[in-house]
C-alpha positions as CSV (number, residue, x, y, z in Angstrom):
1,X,-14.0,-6.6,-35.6
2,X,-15.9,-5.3,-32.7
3,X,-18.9,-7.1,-31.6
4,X,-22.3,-7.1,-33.4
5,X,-25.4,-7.3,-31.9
6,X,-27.1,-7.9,-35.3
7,X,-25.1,-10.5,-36.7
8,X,-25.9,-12.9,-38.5
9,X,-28.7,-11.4,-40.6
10,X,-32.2,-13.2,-40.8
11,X,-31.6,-15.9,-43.7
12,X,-27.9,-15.5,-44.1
13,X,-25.6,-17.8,-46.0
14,X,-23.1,-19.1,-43.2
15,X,-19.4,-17.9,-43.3
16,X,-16.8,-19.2,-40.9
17,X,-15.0,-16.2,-41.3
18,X,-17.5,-13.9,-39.7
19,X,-18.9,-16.0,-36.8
20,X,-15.2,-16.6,-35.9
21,X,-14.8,-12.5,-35.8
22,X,-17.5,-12.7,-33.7
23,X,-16.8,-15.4,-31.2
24,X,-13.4,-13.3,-31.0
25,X,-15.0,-10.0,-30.3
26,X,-16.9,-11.7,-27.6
27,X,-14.0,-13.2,-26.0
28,X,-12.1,-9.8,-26.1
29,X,-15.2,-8.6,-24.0
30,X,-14.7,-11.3,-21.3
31,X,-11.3,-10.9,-21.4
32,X,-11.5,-6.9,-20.5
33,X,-14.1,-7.6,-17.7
34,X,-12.1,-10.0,-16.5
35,X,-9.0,-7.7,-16.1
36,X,-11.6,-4.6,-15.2
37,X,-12.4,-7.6,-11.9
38,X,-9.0,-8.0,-11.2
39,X,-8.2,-4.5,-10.9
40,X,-11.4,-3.8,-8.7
41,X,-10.6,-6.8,-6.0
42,X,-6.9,-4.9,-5.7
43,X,-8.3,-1.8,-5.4
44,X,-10.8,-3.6,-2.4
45,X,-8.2,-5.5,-0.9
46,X,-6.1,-1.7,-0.5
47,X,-9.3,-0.3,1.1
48,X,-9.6,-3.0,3.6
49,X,-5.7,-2.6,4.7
50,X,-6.6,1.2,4.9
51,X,-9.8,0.1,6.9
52,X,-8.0,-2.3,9.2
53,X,-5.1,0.3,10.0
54,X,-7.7,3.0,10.9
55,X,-9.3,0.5,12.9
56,X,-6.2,0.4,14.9
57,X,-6.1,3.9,15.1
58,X,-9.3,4.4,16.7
59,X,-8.6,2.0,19.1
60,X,-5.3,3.7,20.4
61,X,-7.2,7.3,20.3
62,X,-9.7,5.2,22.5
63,X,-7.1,4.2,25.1
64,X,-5.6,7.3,25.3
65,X,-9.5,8.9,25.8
66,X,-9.8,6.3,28.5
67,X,-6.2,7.1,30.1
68,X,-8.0,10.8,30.2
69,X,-10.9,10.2,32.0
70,X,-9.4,8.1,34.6
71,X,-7.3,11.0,35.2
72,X,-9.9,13.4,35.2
73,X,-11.9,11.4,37.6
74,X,-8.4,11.5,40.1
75,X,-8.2,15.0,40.1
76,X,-9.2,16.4,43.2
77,X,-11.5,19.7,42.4
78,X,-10.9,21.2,45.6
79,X,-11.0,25.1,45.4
80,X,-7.5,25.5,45.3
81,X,-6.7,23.0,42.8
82,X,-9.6,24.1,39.5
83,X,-6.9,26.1,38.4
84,X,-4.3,23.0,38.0
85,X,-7.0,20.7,37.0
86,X,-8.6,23.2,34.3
87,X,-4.5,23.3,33.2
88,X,-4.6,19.5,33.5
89,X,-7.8,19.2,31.0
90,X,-6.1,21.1,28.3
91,X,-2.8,19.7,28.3
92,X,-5.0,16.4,27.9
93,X,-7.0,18.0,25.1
94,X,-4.1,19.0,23.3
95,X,-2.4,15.9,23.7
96,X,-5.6,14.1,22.1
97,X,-5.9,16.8,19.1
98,X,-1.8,15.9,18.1
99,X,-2.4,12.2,18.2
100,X,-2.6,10.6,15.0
């Protein structure tokens, strides 16, 4: 028997049989919700592994960003050299776009 809002009727004779029914409906409710909860914190812990390993992800991309500035910032631009430096840059960039 599934839950019922309405029970008992105003001025009902009392019957076990039907309360029980509906303390058991109610306790088949819980039960679900409880499981439904369950599932949910699972589902949340995943997210915060995912979270936690992209967190560790930015922060290797943001090394290897700073390892590319430094050398940026060593690279002579003398007028003979904007040729290797511009060659320089978009190894760098291509390097950053393959990382994970």
């Amino acid at each position: 028997m599934a839950f019922d809002p309405n029970f008992p009727a105003d001025h009902s004779e009392l019957d076990a049989a039907p309360y029980r029914d509906q303390y058991n409906a109610l306790k088949a409710l819980i039960d679900a919700q409880q499981a439904t909860i369950n599932s949910q914190q699972a589902a949340i812990g995943a997210l915060q592994s995912q979270i936690q390993g992209q967190q560790t992800q930015l922060n290797q991309q943001q090394g290897t960003i700073a390892d590319v500035q430094s050398n940026f910032n060593d690279l002579s631009l003398e007028a003979g050299d904007s040729a290797a430096a511009i060659t320089a840059l978009q190894a760098a960039v291509a390097a950053l776009q393959q990382s994970p």
